[in-house]
C-alpha positions as CSV (number, residue, x, y, z in Angstrom):
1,X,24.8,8.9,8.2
2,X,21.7,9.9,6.8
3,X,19.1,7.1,8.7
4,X,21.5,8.4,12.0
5,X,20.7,12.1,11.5
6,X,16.8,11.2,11.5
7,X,17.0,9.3,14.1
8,X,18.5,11.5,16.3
9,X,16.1,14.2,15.5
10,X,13.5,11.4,16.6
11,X,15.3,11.5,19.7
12,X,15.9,15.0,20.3
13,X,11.9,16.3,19.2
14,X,10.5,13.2,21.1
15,X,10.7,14.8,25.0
16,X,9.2,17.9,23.1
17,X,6.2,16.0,21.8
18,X,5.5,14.2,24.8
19,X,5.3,17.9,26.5
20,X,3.1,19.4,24.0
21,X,0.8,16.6,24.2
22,X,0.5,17.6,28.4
23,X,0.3,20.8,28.0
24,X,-2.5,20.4,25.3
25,X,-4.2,18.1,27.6
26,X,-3.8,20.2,30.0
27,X,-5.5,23.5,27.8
28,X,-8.4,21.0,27.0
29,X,-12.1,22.3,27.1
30,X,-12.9,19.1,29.2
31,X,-10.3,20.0,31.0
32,X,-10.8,23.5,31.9
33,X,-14.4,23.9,31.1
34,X,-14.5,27.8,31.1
35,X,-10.5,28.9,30.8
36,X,-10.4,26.1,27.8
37,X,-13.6,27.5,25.5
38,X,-11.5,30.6,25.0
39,X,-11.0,31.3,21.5
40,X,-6.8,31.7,22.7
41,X,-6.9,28.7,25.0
42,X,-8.0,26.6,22.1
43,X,-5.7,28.2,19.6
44,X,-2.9,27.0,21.4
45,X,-4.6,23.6,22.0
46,X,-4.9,23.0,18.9
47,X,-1.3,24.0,18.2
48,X,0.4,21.8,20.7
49,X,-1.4,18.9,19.6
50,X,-1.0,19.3,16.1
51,X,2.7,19.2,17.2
52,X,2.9,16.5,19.6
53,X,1.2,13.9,16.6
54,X,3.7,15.2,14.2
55,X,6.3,12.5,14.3
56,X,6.5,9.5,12.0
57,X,6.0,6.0,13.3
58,X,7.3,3.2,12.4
59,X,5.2,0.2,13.6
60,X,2.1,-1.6,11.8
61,X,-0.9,0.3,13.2
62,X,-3.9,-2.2,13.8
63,X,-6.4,-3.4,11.2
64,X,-9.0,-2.9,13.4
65,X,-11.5,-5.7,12.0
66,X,-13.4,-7.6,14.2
67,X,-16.9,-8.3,12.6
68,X,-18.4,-8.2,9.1
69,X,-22.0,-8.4,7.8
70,X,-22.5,-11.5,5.6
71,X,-25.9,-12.3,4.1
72,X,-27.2,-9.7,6.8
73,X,-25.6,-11.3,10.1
74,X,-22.9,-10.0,12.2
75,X,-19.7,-12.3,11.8
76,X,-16.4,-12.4,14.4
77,X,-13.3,-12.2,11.9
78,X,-10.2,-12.5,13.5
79,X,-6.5,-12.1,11.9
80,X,-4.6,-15.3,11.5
81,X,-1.1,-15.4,10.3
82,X,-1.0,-18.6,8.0
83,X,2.3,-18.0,6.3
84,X,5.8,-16.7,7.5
85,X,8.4,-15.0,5.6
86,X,11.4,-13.1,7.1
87,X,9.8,-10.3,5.1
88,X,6.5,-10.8,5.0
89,X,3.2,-12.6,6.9
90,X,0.5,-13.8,5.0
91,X,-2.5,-12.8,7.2
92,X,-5.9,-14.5,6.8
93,X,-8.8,-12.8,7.5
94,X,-10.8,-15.7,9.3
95,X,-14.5,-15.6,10.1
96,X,-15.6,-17.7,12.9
97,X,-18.4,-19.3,10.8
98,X,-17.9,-21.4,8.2
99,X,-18.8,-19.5,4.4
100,X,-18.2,-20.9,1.1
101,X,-16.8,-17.6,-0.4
102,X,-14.3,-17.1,-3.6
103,X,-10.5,-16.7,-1.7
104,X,-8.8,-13.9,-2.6
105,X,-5.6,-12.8,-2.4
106,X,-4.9,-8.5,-2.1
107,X,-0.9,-8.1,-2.6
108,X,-0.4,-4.8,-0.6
109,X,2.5,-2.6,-1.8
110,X,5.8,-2.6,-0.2
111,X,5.8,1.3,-0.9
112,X,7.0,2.7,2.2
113,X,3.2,2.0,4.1
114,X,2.7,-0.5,5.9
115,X,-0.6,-2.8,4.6
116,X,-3.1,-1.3,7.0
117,X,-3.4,1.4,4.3
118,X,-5.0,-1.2,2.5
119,X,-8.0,-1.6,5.7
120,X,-11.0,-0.3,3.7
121,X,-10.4,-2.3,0.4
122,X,-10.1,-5.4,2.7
123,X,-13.0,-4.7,4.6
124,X,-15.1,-3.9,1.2
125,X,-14.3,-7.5,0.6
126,X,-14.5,-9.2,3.5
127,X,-18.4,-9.4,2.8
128,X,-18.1,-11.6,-0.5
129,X,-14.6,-12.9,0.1
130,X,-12.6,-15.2,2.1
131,X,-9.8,-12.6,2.4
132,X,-6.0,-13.0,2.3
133,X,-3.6,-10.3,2.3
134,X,0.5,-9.8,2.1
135,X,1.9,-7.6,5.3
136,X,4.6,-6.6,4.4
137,X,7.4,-6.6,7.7
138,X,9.3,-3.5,8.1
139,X,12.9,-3.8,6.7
140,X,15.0,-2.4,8.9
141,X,13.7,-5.4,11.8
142,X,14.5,-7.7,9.6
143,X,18.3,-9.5,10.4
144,X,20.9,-9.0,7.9
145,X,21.2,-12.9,8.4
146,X,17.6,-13.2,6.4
147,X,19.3,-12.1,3.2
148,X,18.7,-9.8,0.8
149,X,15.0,-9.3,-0.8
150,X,14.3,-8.1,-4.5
151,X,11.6,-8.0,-7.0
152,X,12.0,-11.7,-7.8
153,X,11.8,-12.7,-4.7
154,X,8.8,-10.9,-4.1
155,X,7.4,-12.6,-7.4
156,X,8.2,-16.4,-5.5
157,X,6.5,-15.0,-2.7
158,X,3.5,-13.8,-4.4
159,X,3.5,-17.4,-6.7
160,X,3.6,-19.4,-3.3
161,X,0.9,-17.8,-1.6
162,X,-1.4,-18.0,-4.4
163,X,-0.3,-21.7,-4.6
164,X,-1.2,-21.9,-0.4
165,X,-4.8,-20.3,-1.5
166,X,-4.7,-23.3,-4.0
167,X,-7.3,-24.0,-6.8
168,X,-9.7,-21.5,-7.9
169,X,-8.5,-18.9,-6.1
170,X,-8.7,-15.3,-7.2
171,X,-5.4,-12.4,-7.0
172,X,-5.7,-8.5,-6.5
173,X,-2.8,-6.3,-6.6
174,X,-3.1,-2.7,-5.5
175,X,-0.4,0.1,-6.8
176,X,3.4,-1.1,-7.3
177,X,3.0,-5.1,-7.1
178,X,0.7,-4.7,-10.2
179,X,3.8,-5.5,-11.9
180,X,5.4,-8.3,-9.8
181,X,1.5,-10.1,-9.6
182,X,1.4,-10.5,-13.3
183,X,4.6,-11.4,-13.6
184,X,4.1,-14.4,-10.9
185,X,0.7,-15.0,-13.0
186,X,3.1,-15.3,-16.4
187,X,5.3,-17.3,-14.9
188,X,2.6,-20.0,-13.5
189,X,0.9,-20.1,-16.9
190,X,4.0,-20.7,-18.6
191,X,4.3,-23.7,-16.5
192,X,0.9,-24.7,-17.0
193,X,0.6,-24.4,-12.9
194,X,-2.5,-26.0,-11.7
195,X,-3.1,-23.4,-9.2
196,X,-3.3,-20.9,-11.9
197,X,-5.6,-17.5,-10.4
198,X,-9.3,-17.6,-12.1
199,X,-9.0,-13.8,-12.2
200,X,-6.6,-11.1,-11.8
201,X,-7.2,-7.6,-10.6
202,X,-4.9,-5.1,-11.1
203,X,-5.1,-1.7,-9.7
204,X,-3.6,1.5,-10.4
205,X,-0.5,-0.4,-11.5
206,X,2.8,1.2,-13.2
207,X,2.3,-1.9,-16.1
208,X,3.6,0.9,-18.7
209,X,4.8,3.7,-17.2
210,X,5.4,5.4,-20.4
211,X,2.2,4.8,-21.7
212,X,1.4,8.0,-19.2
213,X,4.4,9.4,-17.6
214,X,3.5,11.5,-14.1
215,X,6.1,13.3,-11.8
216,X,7.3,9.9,-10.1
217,X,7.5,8.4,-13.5
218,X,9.6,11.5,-14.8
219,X,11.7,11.8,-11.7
220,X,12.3,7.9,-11.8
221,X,14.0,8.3,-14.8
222,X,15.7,11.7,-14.5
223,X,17.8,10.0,-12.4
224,X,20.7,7.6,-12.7
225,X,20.5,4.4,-10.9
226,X,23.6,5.1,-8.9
227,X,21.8,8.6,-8.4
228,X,19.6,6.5,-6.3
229,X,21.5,4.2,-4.6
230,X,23.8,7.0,-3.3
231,X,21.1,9.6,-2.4
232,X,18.5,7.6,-0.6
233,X,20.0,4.2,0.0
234,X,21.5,3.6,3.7
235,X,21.9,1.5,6.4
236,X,19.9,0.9,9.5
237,X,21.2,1.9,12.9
238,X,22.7,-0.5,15.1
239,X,19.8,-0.1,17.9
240,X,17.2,-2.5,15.2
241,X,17.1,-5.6,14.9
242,X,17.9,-5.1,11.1
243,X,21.3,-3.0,11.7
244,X,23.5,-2.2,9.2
245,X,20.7,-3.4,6.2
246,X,20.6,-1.3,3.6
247,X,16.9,0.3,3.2
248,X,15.4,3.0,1.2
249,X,14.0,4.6,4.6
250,X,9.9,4.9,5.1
251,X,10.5,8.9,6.2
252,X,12.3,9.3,2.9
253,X,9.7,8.1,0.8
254,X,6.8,9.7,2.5
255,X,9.0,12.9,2.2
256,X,8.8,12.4,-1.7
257,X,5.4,11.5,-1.5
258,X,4.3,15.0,0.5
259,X,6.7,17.2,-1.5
260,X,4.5,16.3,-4.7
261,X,1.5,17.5,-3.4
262,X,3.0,20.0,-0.3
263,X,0.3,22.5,-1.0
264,X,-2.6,19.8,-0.9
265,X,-0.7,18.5,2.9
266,X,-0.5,22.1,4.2
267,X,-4.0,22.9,3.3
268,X,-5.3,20.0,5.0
269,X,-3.2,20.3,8.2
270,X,-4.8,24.4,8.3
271,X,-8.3,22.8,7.7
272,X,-7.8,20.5,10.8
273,X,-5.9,23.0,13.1
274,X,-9.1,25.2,12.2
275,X,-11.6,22.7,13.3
276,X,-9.7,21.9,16.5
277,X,-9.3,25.4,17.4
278,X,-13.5,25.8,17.2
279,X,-13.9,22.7,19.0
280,X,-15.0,20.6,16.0
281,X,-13.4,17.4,17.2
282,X,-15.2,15.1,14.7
283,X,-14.8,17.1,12.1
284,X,-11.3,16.9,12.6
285,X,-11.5,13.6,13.2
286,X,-11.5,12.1,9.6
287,X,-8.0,14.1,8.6
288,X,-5.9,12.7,12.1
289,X,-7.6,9.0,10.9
290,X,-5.8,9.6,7.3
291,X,-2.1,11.4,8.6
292,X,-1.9,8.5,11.4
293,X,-2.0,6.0,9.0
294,X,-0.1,7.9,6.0
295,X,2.8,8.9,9.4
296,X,3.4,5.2,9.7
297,X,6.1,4.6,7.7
298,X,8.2,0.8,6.8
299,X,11.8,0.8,5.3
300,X,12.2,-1.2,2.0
301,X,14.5,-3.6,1.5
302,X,17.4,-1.8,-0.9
303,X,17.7,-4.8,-3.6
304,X,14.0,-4.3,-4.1
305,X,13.7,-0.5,-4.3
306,X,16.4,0.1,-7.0
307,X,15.3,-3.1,-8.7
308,X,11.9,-1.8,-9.2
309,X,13.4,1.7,-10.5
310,X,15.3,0.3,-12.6
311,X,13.1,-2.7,-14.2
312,X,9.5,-1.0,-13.8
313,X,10.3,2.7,-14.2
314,X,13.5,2.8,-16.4
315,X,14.2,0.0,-18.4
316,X,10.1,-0.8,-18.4
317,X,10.8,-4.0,-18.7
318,X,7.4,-5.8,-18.4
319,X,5.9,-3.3,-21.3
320,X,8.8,-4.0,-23.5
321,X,8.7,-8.0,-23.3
322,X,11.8,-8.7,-21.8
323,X,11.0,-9.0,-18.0
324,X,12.4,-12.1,-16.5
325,X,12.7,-14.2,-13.2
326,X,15.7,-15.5,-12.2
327,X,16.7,-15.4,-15.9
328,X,13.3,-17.0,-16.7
329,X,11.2,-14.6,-19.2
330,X,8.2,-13.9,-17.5
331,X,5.7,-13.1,-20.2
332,X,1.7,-12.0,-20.2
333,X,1.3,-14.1,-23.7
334,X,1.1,-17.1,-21.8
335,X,-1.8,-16.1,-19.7
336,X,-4.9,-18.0,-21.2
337,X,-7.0,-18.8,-18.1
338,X,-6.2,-16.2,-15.5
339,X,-9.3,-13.5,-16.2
340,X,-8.0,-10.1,-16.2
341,X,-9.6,-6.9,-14.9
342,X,-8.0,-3.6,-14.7
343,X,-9.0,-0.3,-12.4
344,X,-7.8,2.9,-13.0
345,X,-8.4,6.2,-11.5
346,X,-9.5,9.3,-13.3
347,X,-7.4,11.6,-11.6
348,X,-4.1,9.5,-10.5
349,X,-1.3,11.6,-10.5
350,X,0.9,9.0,-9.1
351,X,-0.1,6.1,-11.7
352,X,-1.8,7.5,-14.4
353,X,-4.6,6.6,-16.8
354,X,-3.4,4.2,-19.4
355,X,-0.6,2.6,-17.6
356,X,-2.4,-0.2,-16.1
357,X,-5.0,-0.7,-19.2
358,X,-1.8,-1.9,-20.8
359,X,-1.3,-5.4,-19.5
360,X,-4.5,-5.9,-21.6
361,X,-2.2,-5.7,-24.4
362,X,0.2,-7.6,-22.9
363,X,-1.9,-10.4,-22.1
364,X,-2.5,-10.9,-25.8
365,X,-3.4,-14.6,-26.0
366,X,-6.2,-14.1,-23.4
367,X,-9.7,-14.8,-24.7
368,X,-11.6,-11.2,-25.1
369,X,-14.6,-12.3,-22.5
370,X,-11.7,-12.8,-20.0
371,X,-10.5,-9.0,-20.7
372,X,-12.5,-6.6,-18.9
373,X,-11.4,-2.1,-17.4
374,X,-12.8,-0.2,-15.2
375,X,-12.0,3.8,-15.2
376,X,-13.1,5.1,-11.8
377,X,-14.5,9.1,-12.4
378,X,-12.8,11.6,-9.9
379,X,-10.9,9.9,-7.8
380,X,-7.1,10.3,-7.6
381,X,-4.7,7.1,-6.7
382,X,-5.8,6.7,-2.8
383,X,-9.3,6.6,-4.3
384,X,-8.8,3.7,-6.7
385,X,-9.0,1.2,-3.8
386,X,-10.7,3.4,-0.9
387,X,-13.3,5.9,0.0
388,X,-16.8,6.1,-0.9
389,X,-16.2,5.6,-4.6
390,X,-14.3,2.6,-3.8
391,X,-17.0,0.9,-2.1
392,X,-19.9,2.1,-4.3
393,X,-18.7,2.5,-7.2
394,X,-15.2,0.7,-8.3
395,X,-16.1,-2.4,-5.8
396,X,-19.4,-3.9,-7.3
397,X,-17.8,-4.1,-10.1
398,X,-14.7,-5.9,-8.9
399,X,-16.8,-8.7,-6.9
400,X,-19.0,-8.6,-9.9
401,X,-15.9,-9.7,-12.5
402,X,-14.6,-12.3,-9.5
403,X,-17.8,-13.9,-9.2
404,X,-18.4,-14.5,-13.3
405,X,-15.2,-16.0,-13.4
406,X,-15.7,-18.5,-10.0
């Protein structure tokens, strides 16, 4: 009941919006020249179109990449889907001129975002790299007839597309799959895979979520399993083409997400209704870019959500040796060739410091020239992989590690 409830809120605010956003239009400066400058007229501008952007969606927003600058010329890259999963498309970001660069492979999180979250660390790297990236498809359009999808099957996914990349290649994981990419990367070692990463970056990943604990870690395991799979597990409605899936919804997880920094949200929605209403449109600007990505919202898969509480946050698994696929242990100890490179942020309240830095531990077989951590000053979790830091800080040192391990 709880996915139809939202959904016919959707439906009922949705005429609403729409009006708001013609009566805004309507109250704009450009519109009315002299009645729209006054300071009322673009109070209530402001207002209404605060409220008619308000509403989630639910649909991958563009990338928006279309040329990059390598070795100082302008380059057409266009997206090319090279793999298909019911769950997932591995998108290739091709340039139209040939360039022998290190492929990489960025595993997005399948957190409730869609990958497009992930547009400025993949265009940091499209300079240097030959870029690959997971894009994750929105559960609840997803057929029940597809089957169900958990953390090992995310591991066979992330193990075959670093096969596709083939020899040589080189893996990133950003947030949550942290866990699931060194898993894979255990896994291929133990079987003495050929196609074996040279390096793995993992960033602001829960490898030992004990190691720190924050709020998501502590409410994680607060809370029973069946807690969770009663409270915020249910099923899609009938009108997508995933009905009657069972999903942890996108709205519900960027619900928890805004409720752990409310005050931080409500300060920034002031800030922008404050800029609008003095007719500082670019100012404003920056804020709508971040809210229209954050607003677009995937459901998970169910199997995966409450097997990633349960393995990564409760039982810790990976940190405690006994992680397995398919009933295969999955451990770091076999890692010998695979570089590794972990980034944390100094002010991640979401993954916090030390809980990535511990798969160097894990990886305890792993010559110490192959071990190398980066701690990124004052940036909280969105800034470990974007931002101005991101690209002139935490990034040189990222394509620097990738290219001494080529």
């Amino acid at each position: 009941m709880l996915y139809y409830a939202y959904q016919a809120q959707c439906d009922a605010f949705f005429p609403l919006r729409l009006m708001a956003e013609t009566a805004g239009s309507l109250l704009a400066p450009k519109t009315r020249p002299w009645f729209g400058e006054l300071p009322l007229v673009r109070g209530a501008a402001a207002a209404l179109d605060l409220f008619s952007k308000s509403g989630l969606r639910h649909e991958r927003p563009d990338f928006g990449i279309s040329r990059v600058r390598v070795e100082g010329a302008e380059v057409p890259v266009s997206e090319e889907i090279v793999l298909t999963h019911p769950f997932c498309r591995l998108v290739h970001f091709r340039k139209a001129i040939p360039v022998d660069q290190p492929k990489l492979l960025i595993v997005a999180p399948l957190s409730g975002h869609f990958a497009t979250m992930l547009r400025d660390t993949v265009a940091t790297a499209l300079p240097d790299h030959d870029v690959y990236l997971t894009d994750w498809i929105n559960a609840r359009n997803v057929p029940v007839q597809h089957g169900r999808f958990g953390l090992d099957d995310m591991i066979d996914l992330v193990i075959d597309f670093i096969r596709h990349l083939g020899l040589g290649c080189h893996v990133m994981a950003v947030c949550q799959p942290s866990v699931p990419v060194l898993a894979a990367v255990a896994l291929m070692a133990t079987a003495n895979d050929p196609c074996q990463p040279s390096s793995m970056v993992l960033m602001g990943g829960p490898i030992d979520p004990a190691a720190n604990p924050t709020e998501v870690n502590r409410f994680a395991s607060s809370h029973s399993l069946s807690w969770f799979e009663h409270m915020v597990i249910t099923i899609v409605p009938a009108r997508y083409p995933g009905a009657f899936r069972r999903v942890y919804p996108g709205f519900l997880q960027l619900a928890g997400f805004i409720s752990m920094n409310l005050d931080r949200h409500v300060e920034a929605h002031w800030k922008m209704f404050r800029q609008l209403a003095e007719g500082d449109d670019d100012g404003a600007a920056a804020t709508r870019a971040f809210y229209d990505e954050y607003s677009s919202v995937m459901d998970l898969p169910a199997d995966f959500y409450l097997q990633t509480v349960d393995r990564v946050f409760q039982r810790q698994d990976l940190a405690h040796g006994r992680f397995r696929v398919h009933g295969e242990p999955a451990d770091p100890g076999a890692i010998e060739k695979t570089a590794l490179l972990t980034v944390e942020g100094e002010r991640d309240d979401i993954c916090a410091v030390g809980q990535t830095v511990a798969a160097h531990g894990l990886c305890r077989n792993l010559a110490p020239s192959k071990h190398a951590h980066h701690l990124q000053p004052a940036v909280g979790h969105y800034g470990v992989f974007h931002g101005r830091r991101w690209r002139n800080e935490t990034y040189p040192k990222v394509a620097q590690f990738i290219r001494a391990h080529c």
